[in-house]
N, C-alpha and C positions, 0 to 999 in steps of 0.2 A: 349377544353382541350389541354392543350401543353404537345406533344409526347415525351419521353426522346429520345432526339437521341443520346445515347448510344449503343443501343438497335435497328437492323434491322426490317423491317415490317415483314421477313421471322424468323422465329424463329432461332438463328444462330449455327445448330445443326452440320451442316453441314460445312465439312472443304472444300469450294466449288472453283473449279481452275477456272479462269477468262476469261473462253470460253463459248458462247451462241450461240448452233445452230439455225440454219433457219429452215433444211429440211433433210431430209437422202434418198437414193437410195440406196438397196440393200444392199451390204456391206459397202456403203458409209454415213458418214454423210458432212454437208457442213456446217459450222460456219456462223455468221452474217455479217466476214470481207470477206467472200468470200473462204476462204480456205477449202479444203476439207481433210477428215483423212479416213483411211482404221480404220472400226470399228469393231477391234477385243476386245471389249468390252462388248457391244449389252448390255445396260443398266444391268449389272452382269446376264448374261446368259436369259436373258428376249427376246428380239429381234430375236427369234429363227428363223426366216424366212426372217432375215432380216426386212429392211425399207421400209414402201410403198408396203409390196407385194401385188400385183394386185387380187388376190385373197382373203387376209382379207380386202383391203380396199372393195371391191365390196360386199364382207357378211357383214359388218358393215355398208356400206351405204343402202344396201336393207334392214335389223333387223329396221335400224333408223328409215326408212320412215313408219315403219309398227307399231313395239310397241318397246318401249324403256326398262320400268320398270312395273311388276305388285308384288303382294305379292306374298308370298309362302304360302299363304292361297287358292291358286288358284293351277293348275296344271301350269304347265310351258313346253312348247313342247321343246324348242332347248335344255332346261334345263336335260329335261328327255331320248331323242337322245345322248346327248354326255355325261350320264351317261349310256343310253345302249352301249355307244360303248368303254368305258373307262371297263367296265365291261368284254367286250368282247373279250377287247384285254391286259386282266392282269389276277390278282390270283381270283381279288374282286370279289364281290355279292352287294356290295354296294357303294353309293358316296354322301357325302354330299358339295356342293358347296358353298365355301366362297369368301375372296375378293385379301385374300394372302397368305405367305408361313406362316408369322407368327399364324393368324387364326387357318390356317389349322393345323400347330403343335400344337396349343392351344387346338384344339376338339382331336388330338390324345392322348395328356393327359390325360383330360376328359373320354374318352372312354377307357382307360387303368385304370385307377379309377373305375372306373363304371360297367365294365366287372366283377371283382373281388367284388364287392361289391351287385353285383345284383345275384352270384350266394353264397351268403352268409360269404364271405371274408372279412367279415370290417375292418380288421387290413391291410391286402393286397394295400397298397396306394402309396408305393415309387417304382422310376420308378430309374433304373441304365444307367447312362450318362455317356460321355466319355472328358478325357479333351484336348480341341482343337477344341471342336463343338461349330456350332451355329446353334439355332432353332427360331431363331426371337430376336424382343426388347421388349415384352412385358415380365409384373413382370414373367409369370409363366417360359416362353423362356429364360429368363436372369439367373432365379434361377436352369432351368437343366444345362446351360451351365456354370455360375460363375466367366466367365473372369471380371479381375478389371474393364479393361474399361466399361464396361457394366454394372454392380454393383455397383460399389463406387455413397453411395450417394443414394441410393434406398432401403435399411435397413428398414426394417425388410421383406428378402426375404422369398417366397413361398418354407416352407417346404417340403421336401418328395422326393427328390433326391441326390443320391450317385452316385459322379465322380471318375471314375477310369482312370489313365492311358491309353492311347490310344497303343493297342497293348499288353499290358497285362493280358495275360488269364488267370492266376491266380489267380489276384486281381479283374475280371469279376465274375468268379466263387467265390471268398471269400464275395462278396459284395450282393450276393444271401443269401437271409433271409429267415424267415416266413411270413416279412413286403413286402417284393416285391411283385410285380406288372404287371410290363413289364421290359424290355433292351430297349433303345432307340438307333440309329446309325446314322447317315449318311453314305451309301456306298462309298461314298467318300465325304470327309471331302472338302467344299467350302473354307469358311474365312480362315480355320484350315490350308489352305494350299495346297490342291490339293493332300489331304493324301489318296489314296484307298486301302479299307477295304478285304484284299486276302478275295477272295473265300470259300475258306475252313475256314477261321477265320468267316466267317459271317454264313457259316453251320454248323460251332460249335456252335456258339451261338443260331441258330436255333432248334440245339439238347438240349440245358442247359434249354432254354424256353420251352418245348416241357419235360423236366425230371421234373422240377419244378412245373409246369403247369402255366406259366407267357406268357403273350405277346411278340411277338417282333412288333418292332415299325420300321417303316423304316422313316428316313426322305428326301425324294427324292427331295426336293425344288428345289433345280438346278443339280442334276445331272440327273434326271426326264426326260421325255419328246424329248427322243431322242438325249439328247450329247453326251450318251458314245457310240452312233451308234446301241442300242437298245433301245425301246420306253422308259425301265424301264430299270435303273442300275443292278437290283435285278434276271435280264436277264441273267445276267454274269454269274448264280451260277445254284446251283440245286433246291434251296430252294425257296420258298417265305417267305416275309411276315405274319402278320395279319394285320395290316394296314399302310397305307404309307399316309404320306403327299406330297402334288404335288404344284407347284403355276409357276411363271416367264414363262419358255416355253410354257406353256398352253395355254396363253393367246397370244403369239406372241407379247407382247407390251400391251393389255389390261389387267386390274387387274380381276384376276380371280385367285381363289385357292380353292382345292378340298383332302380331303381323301376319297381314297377308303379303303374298308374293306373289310374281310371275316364274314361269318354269325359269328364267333365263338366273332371273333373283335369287333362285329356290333352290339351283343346280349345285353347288356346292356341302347340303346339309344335308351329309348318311346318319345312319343309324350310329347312334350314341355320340353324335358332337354335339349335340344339344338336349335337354330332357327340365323337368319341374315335375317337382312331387304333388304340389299343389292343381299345377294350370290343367285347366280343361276340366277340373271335377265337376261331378252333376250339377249341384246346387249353382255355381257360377252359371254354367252353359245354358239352365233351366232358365234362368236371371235373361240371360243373353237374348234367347230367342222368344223372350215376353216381352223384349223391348223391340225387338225385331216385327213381331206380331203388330202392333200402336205403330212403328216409325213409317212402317210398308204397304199401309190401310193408303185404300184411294182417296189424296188429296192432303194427307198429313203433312207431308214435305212442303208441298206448295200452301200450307196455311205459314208454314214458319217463316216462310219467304215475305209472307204479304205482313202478316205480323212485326217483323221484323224492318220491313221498309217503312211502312207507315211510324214506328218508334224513332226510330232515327230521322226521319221528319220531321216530329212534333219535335226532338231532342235540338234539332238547328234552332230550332225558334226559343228553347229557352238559353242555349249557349247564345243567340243573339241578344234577348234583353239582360244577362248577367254577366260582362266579358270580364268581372271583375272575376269572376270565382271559375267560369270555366271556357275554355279556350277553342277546343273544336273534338269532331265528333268523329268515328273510324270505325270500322266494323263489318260483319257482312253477316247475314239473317240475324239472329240472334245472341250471336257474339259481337259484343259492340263496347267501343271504348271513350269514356270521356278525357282527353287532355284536362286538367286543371291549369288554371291560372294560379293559382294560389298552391299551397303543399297539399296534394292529392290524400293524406293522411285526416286531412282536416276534415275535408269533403267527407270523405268515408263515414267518421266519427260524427260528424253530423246528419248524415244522413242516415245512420243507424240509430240513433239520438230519436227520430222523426219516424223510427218504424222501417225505414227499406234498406238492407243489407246488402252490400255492395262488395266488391275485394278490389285492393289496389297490384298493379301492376306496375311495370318500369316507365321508364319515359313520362313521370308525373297522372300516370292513366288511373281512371276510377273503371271497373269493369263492372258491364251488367252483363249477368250469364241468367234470366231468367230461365225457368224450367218450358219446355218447347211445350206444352200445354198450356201456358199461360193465358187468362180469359183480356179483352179487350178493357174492361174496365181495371184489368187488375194492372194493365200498361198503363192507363191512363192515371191511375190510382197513385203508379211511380212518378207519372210525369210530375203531376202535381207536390209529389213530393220532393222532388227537384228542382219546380220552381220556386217551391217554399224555402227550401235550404236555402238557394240563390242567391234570396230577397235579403236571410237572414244573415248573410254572410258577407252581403257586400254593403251593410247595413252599420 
């Protein structure tokens, strides 16, 4: 058969820059020409521990040599460990283990459905979304979020969600029916921009769900797992959840994705409405509670915090002498976003040009997701290389 080569052997989904690593150390990775970048990227908030940490590689090589994969027909011990301890250390009662964020927002759906339908709700099916989110690429994640790009071209989308404005309460509360279901968020808005959700704005909603009698849904994908310098975003506030999606930091680099729930969340999902051939196998779960082991050491969390406040400090002072190239600063521990002045594309391409890798977001945002290990000069190492781009940009 003659291949069209038009057409890559990788499906060309990807708008992919013409860099191939070898290897990565720590907050390092090292290209195949030899060159190395300060990786304030961490595959979009994945790489939570950095590269190579000596502790997930040594839980990964001992799970390997022992058992790799069995069914969820079976019990699963690291599986059912780092659901005791995911439990232990949130609102939940329960966890079901998938393979990513998308999954995992897929079963929150589900289980928002379900909840309202098991307790004789059948109209109760539409969930309220916000506009600026993302919850995955699949049909049901594309139709809560709506963005063109995402969309166009995938007609006739998964009924049963209403987007509102991001930041408007009124139109939160107008969008509350008889048909609703659950509210869905991100505490802080990833793609969207490094947009976070005040406090008090996420306890009102926890009040409006709570007067209605709807879910709230959290989707913690990436601000999960320790970035904003507590295990869980949802930390921040007074409130919790009913169930949260979790996935990237969990696994430190391995694909793994998990919601927890509260029984009230949870009540709806018997035996066989939900299952993965994949989720929960050893090797993930092994992954899981090696990062679990690093995130829950006395004082880890509270270094991310202090790490993470001091960056965004130094980060005002250089948005103040370059207003030309960047605009202002958002974030919370170590999820932190630069607005650009100028096409945030540029920024990027520059300052990976300079050595430090960076990813863009919506709303013209440059994101720095360094690895929550990251050492104090290797912050200051970025700063300076954002001051440099700065100089050379508004230059």
């Amino acid at each position: 058969m003659t291949r069209n080569a038009a057409i890559t052997t990788v499906l060309p989904v990807y708008n992919r820059i013409d860099v191939t690593f070898d290897h990565g150390d720590g907050c390092w990775l090292f290209d195949t020409e030899g060159r190395r970048y300060l990786d304030f990227g961490t595959g979009i908030a994945v790489n939570s521990l950095g590269h190579a940490h000596p502790h997930l590689v040594r839980a990964l090589q001992s799970q390997a040599a022992r058992l790799w994969h069995v069914s969820n027909l079976y019990r699963i011990g690291e599986q059912e460990r780092l659901a005791d301890r995911l439990v232990a250390n949130s609102f939940g009662e329960t966890v079901f283990f998938g393979n990513s964020g998308a999954e995992a927002m897929e079963l929150c759906i589900k289980m928002a459905r379900r909840y309202q339908w098991q307790r004789g709700e059948t109209g109760r099916n539409r969930i309220v979304t916000f506009e600026g989110c993302f919850h995955g690429r699949t049909m049901a994640s594309i139709s809560a979020a709506g963005g063109a790009k995402m969309v166009d071209g995938f007609a006739p989308l998964l009924d049963g969600f209403d987007r509102v404005p991001f930041g408007d309460h009124d139109a939160v509360r107008s969008a509350v029916t008889d048909r609703t279901a659950a509210i869905m968020i991100e505490p802080i808005q990833g793609e969207g921009g490094i947009r976070p959700v005040p406090p008090q704005c996420l306890e009102g909603l926890r009040e409006l769900c709570d007067e209605h009698g709807l879910l709230l849904v959290f989707d913690e994908v990436q601000a999960g797992i320790g970035r904003t310098g507590k295990l869980f975003a949802y930390e921040h506030t007074s409130i919790a959840p009913d169930i949260m999606g979790l996935a990237k930091g969990l696994g430190g680099g391995f694909p793994i994705g998990a919601v927890v729930a509260n029984a009230k969340g949870a009540s709806g999902m018997l035996a066989s409405t939900h299952g993965s051939t994949f989720g929960g196998n050893p090797l993930a779960c092994a992954v899981g509670n090696a990062v679990l082991d690093v995130m829950l050491e006395d004082g880890f969390l509270e270094s991310v915090a202090v790490k993470g406040s001091r960056m965004i400090a130094n980060l005002r002072k250089i948005v103040a002498n370059h207003p030309e190239v960047y605009h202002s600063i958002r974030g919370s521990g170590l999820l932190i976003g630069i607005r650009a002045e100028m096409p945030h594309i540029e920024v990027v391409t520059a300052l990976r040009e300079h050595g430090l890798l960076t990813v863009p977001a919506g709303d013209n945002v440059v994101r720095l997701l360094p690895p929550l290990t990251v050492k104090n000069e290797e912050i200051d190492h970025a700063l300076d290389i954002l001051d440099r781009v700065g100089k050379a940009l508004s230059s």
